[in-house]
Each structure stands twice: as structure tokens, then as C-alpha cells.
C-alpha positions as CSV (number, residue, x, y, z in Angstrom):
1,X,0.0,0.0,0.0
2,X,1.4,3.4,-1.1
3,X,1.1,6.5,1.1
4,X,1.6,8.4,-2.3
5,X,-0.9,10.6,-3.9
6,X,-0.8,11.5,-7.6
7,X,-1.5,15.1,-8.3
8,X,-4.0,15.9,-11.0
9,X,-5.7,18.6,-12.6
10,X,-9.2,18.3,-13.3
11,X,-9.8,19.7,-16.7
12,X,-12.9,21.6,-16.7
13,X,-15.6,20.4,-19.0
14,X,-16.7,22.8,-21.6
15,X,-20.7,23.9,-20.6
16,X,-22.9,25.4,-23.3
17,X,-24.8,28.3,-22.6
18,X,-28.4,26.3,-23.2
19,X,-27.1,23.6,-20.1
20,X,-25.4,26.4,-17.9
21,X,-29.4,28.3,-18.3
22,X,-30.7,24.6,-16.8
23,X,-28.5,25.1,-13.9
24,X,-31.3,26.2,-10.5
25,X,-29.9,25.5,-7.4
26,X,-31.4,22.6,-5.3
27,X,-34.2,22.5,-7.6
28,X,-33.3,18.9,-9.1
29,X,-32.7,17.2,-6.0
30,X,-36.6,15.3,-6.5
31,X,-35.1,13.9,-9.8
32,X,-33.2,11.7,-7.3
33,X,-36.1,10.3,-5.7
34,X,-35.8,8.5,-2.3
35,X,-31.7,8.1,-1.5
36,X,-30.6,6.0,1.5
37,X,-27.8,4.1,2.6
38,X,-27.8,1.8,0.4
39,X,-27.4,4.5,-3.0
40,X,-24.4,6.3,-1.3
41,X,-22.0,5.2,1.3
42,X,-19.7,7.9,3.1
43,X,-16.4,7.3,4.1
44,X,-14.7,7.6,7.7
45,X,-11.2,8.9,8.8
46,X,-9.9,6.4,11.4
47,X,-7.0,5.6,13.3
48,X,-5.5,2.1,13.6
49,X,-6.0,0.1,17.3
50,X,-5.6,-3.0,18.5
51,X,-9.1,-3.8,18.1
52,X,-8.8,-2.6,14.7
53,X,-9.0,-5.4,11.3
54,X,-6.5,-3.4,9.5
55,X,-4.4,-4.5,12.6
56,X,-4.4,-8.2,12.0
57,X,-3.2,-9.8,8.7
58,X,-4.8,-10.2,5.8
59,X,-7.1,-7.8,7.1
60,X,-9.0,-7.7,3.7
61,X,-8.6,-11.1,2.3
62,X,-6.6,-10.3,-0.2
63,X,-3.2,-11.2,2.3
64,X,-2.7,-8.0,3.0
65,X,-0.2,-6.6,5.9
66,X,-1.0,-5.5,9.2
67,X,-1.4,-1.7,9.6
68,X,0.9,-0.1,11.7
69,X,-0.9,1.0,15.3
70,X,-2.1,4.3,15.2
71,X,-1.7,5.0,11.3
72,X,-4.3,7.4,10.3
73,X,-6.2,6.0,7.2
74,X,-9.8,6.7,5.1
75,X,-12.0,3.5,5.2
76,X,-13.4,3.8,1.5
77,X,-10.6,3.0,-0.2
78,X,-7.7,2.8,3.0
79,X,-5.2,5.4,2.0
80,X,-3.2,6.2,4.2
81,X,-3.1,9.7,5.5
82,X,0.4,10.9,6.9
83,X,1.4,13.1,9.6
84,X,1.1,16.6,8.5
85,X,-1.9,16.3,6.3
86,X,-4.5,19.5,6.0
87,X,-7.5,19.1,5.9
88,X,-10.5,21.4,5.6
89,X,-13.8,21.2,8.4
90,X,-16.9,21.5,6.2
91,X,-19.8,21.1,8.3
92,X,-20.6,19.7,11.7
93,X,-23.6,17.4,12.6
94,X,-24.2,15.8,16.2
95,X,-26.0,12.5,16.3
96,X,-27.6,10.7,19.2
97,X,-27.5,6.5,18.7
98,X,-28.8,4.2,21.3
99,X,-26.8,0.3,20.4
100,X,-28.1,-2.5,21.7
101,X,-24.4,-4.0,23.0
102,X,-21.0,-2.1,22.2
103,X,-21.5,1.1,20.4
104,X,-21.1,0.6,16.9
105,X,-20.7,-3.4,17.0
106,X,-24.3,-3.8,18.0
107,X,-27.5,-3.2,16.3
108,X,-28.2,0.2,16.3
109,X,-32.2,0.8,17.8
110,X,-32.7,4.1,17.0
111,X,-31.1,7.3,16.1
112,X,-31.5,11.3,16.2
113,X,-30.6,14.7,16.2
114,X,-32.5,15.4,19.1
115,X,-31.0,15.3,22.5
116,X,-34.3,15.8,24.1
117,X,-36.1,13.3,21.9
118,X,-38.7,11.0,24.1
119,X,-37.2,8.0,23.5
120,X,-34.0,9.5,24.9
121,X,-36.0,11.8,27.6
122,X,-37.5,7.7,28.6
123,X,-34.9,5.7,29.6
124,X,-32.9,9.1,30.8
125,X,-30.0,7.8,27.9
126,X,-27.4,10.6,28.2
127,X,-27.0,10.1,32.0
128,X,-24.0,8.4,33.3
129,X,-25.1,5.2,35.0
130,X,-23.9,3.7,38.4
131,X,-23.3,-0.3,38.6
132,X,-25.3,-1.6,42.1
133,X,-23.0,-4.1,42.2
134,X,-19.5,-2.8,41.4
135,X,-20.1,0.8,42.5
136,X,-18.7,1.8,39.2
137,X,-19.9,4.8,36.6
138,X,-20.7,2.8,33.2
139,X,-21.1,5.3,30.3
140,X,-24.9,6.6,28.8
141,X,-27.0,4.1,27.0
142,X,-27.4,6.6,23.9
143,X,-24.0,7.9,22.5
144,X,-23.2,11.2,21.2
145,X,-21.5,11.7,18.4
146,X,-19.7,14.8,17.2
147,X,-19.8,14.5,13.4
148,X,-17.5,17.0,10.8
149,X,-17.4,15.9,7.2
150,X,-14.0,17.3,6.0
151,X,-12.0,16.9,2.8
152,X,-8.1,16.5,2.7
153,X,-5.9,16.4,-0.1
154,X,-6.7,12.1,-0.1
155,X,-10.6,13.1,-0.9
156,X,-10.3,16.8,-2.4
157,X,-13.7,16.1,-4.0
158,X,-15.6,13.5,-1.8
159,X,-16.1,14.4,2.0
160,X,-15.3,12.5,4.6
161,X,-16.4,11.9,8.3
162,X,-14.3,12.6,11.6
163,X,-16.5,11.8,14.3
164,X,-16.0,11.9,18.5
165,X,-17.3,10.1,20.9
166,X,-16.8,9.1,24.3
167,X,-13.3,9.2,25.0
168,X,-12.3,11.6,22.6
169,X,-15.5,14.1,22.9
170,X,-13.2,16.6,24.8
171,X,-10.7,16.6,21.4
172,X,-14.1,17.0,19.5
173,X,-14.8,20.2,22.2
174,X,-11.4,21.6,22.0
175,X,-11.6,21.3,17.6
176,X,-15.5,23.4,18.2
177,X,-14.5,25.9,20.1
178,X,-11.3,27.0,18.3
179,X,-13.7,26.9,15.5
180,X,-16.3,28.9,16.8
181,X,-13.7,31.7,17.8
182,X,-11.5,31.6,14.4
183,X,-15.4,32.0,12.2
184,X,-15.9,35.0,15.1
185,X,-18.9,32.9,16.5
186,X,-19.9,31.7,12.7
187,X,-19.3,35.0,10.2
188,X,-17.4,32.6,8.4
189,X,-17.8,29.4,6.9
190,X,-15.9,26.7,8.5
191,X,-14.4,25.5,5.4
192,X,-12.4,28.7,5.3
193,X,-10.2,27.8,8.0
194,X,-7.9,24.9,7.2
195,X,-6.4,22.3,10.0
196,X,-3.4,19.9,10.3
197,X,-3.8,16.1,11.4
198,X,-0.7,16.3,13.6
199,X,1.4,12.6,15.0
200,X,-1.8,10.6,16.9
201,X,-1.2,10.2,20.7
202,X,-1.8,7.7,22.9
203,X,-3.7,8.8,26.3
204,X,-3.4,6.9,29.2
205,X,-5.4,6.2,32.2
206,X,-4.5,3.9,34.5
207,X,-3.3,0.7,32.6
208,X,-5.6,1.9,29.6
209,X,-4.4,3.5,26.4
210,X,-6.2,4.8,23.2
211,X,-5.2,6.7,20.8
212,X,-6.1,10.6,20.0
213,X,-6.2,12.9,17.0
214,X,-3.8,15.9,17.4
215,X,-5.3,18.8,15.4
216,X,-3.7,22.0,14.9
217,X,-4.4,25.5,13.3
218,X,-3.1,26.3,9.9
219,X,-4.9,29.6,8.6
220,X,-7.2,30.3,6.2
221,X,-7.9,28.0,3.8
222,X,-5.8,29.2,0.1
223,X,-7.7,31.0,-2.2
224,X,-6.9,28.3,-5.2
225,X,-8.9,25.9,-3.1
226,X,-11.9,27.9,-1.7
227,X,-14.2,26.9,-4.1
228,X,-13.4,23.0,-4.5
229,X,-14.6,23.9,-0.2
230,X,-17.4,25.6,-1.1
231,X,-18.8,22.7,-3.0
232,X,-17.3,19.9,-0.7
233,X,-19.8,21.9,2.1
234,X,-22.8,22.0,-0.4
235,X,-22.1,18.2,-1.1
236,X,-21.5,17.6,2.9
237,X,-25.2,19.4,3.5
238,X,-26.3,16.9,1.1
239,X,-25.0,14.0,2.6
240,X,-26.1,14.9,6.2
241,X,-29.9,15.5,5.1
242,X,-29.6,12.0,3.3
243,X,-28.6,10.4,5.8
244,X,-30.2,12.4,9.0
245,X,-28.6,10.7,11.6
246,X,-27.5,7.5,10.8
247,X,-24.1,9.0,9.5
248,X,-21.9,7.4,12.7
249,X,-22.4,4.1,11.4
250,X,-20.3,2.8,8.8
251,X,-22.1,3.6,5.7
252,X,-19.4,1.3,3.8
253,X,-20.3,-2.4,2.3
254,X,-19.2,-4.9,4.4
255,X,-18.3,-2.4,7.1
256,X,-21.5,-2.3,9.0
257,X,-19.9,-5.0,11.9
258,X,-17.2,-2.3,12.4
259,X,-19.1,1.0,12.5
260,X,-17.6,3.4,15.3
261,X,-15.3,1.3,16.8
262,X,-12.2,2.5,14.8
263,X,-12.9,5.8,14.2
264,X,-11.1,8.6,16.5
265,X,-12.8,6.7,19.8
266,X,-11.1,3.6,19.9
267,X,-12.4,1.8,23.0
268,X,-9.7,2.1,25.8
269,X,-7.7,-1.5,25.6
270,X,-5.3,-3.0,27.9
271,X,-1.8,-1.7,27.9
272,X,0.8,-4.3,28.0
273,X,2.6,-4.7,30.5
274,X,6.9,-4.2,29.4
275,X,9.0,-7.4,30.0
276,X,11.1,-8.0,33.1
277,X,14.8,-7.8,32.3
278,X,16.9,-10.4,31.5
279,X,19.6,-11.9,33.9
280,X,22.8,-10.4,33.2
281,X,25.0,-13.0,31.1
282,X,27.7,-14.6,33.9
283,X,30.3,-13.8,31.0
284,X,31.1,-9.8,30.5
285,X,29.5,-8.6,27.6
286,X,30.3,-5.5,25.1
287,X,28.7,-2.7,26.1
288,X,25.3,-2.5,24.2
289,X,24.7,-0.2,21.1
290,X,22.3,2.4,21.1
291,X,20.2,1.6,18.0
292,X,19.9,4.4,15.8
293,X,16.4,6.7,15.8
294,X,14.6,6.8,12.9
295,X,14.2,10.7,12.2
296,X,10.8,11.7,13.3
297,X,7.8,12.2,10.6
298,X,8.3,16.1,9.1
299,X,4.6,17.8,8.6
300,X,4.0,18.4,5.0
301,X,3.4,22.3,3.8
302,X,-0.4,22.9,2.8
303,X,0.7,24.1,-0.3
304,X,2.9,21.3,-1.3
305,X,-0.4,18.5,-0.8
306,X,-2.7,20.6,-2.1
């Protein structure tokens, strides 16, 4: 698998002047008809776990190798994104899904947009539970997600979702409010501003480890790109009307078993525990060589992806 992307530029198609007077925003959409799941399937940025396929081999059946932990990647079509890597927020969507068993691995009973929908308000679904038995705080029944579609220079024309949930809500708070001050409380569209998808991090609590998104700044978004954002936010709009709010499940074929566990919330796993060292050898031994350091991962320029 290549982490390479081949640059290309789109040649624009030549319009007439009777086709471009056919052109009426939004008024075609009907021509569709009724679009669900099954017509359009939307792709997920994820990172690579333990618990992850793309962890074990021949994770596709086609004797493929085991991802590297923590490798950031796009489910559609796996490429792998690098350190570095802009990318541009489009729109964000929160969805409410109650699972019957492990978020994402179960069957999914309902779904909204509504935190104060009835069937949530019922069985009081976004409260924090207490185990009688163990004493312990066991997470809500409904999970909130925290949904942006974004494009990068992997899907420049097809957008993409980054969702948070659980664990890694308070990254998904952190990425909200830096937005909401950098738009000036939303005079600007978010896909003016462009990100970096920084090295992933592991956080740690206790003996459990997960690992995190690390999203920085990078400006506005460059003028030679605003309008391939502009219409990766109109398509995004599209996409989360289609879908309403089934858009945290894994929209891909033969994905549906995996839906939410490997994206940016990774259930917290075991951390394993390092060996004990070895008995020193009875015979005096060379002093040990320092194995060289690979040199760390530079971030790639916008301008240079883009």
C-alpha cells in the first residue's frame, strides 16, 4: 500500500450556454427520488487500534499486511493519510445513537438529532449510570457523536467523516471551540479555515491507552482551493440530510460489523505490561549499542499537498 498521492488537474468540461441556463440550485434534487444508505456510502477517517481489522493480517482477504498502530487512514478506499496532512472542516452534525451492545458493534435501535427526543428523555439515555453491584460509573446508554465531514488532499472532492465520541469528545470540544472563535462565533464558513492532522497520541489512564487525534491551526484555507470547499460543504449538507442521523455508522459495504469502533474513539484496551529484564550474562559482555532513531515524521506544507 502506497502512502503516495498523484497530483491531478481536473480539466474543466466545456458547458454550453443552453445547459449552464438549466442550472437552478437545489431544484433537481426530487429527480433523485428516495436516496438511503444503500445508493451512497460515506467514508470515515480512522486511526488504527488494537481492536482494529487493518491490525491483524490479511485484514481484507486479499493477504494484506497489518497496519501499523495508530496509522491514520480513510476507510473507503484505506489510504493512508500521513502526519502533517491538512484538511478542511466543512460542516458539523451531532447524532444521538442508542446500540443494543458495544457502540457501533451492535444493532443500532434508534437514532436522532435530538437530545431531548422521548425515547432518549425515557430511559434518561445521556446520563452516566452507576453499577449496584461494582459501584462503578458505566457510560450513557445513547452515544453522542460529534460529526465533521471534512476533505483533505486524499478526498479533495468527496467528503469524509471525523467523528467523536466518548473518550475523545473533549478533542471533538477543543476542535468546536477553536472553531467557533476563528469564524468569530460563525461569520465565516468553517471550510475557510484549514487544520493539520498532527502525530496521533496515545492517552493513558491507568493501565488503559487509546489513541487521539492531534489537530492544529493552519490559517485560512488558500484562495486556489476555496471553491473546491465551497462545494465539498454543499455536497457535505447533502449528505447529512440524506442520511439524517445515521451518518456514525459505517455507511461502507461490508463495514456495518465495524461501525464506530475504529474511528477517532477507539475503546480504551489493555496496555501491555513491558517485560522483566533479563539476567545479566555470567560472561562480561560488550557494552550495548544504542540503536539508531529513525528521524521523526516532518509535517508536510499545505501548499505542497494541495
Amino acid at each position: 500500500m502506497s502512502n503516495s498521492i498523484v497530483q491531478q488537474e481536473a480539466q474543466p468540461l466545456a458547458v454550453p450556454d443552453y445547459i449552464k441556463a438549466l442550472v437552478t440550485t437545489g431544484q433537481h434534487k426530487s429527480d433523485f427520488g428516495t436516496i438511503d444508505n444503500s445508493d451512497i456510502g460515506v467514508g470515515f477517517l480512522k486511526l488504527v487500534s488494537v481492536q482494529s481489522k487493518e491490525f491483524k493480517p490479511n485484514w481484507g482477504g486479499r493477504n494484506e499486511q497489518p497496519l501499523p498502530l495508530n496509522t491514520m487512514f480513510l476507510s473507503r478506499d484505506h489510504k493512508i493519510i500521513p502526519p502533517g496532512t491538512p484538511f478542511i472542516p466543512l460542516i458539523r452534525k451531532v447524532t444521538y445513537i442508542y446500540w443494543e451492545g458495544r457502540p457501533g458493534n451492535g444493532r443500532m435501535i434508534f437514532s436522532t438529532d435530538d437530545a431531548n427526543d422521548p425515547r432518549i428523555v425515557k430511559i434518561k439515555g445521556l446520563e452516566f449510570r452507576k453499577d449496584e453491584r461494582t459501584g462503578k460509573q458505566s457510560p450513557p446508554l445513547v452515544t453522542r457523536y460529534t460529526n465533521y465531514y471534512i476533505i483533505t488532499p486524499f478526498n479533495p472532492d468527496e467528503p469524509v467523516v471525523m467523528s467523536f465520541y466518548r473518550t475523545s469528545l473533549t478533542i471533538g470540544r477543543r476542535f468546536t471551540q477553536d472553531l467557533i472563535r476563528a469564524t468569530h462565533g460563525g461569520d465565516l464558513p468553517l471550510y475557510a479555515l484549514t487544520y493539520t492532522l498532527g502525530v496521533p497520541f496515545v492517552k493513558r489512564d491507568g493501565q488503559n491507552e487509546w489513541p487521539q487525534l492531534n489537530i492544529e491551526p493552519c490559517g485560512f484555507t488558500d484562495p486556489k482551493i476555496i471553491d473546491k470547499a465551497k462545494k465539498g460543504a454543499e455536497a457535505a449538507h447533502f449528505l447529512a440530510q440524506t442520511f439524517g442521523a445515521t451518518e456514525a455508522a459505517s455507511l461502507d459495504e461490508g463495514l456495518d460489523e465495524e461501525a464506530g469502533v475504529e474511528t477517532l474513539d477507539a475503546q480504551p484496551v489493555q496496555a501491555t505490561p513491558a517485560p522483566a529484564p533479563a539476567a545479566p550474562p555470567v560472561t562480561p559482555a560488550a557494552p550495548a549499542q544504542t540503536p539508531p532513531q529513525a528521524p521523526p515524521i516532518q509535517a508536510q506544507p499545505t501548499k505542497a499537498l494541495w
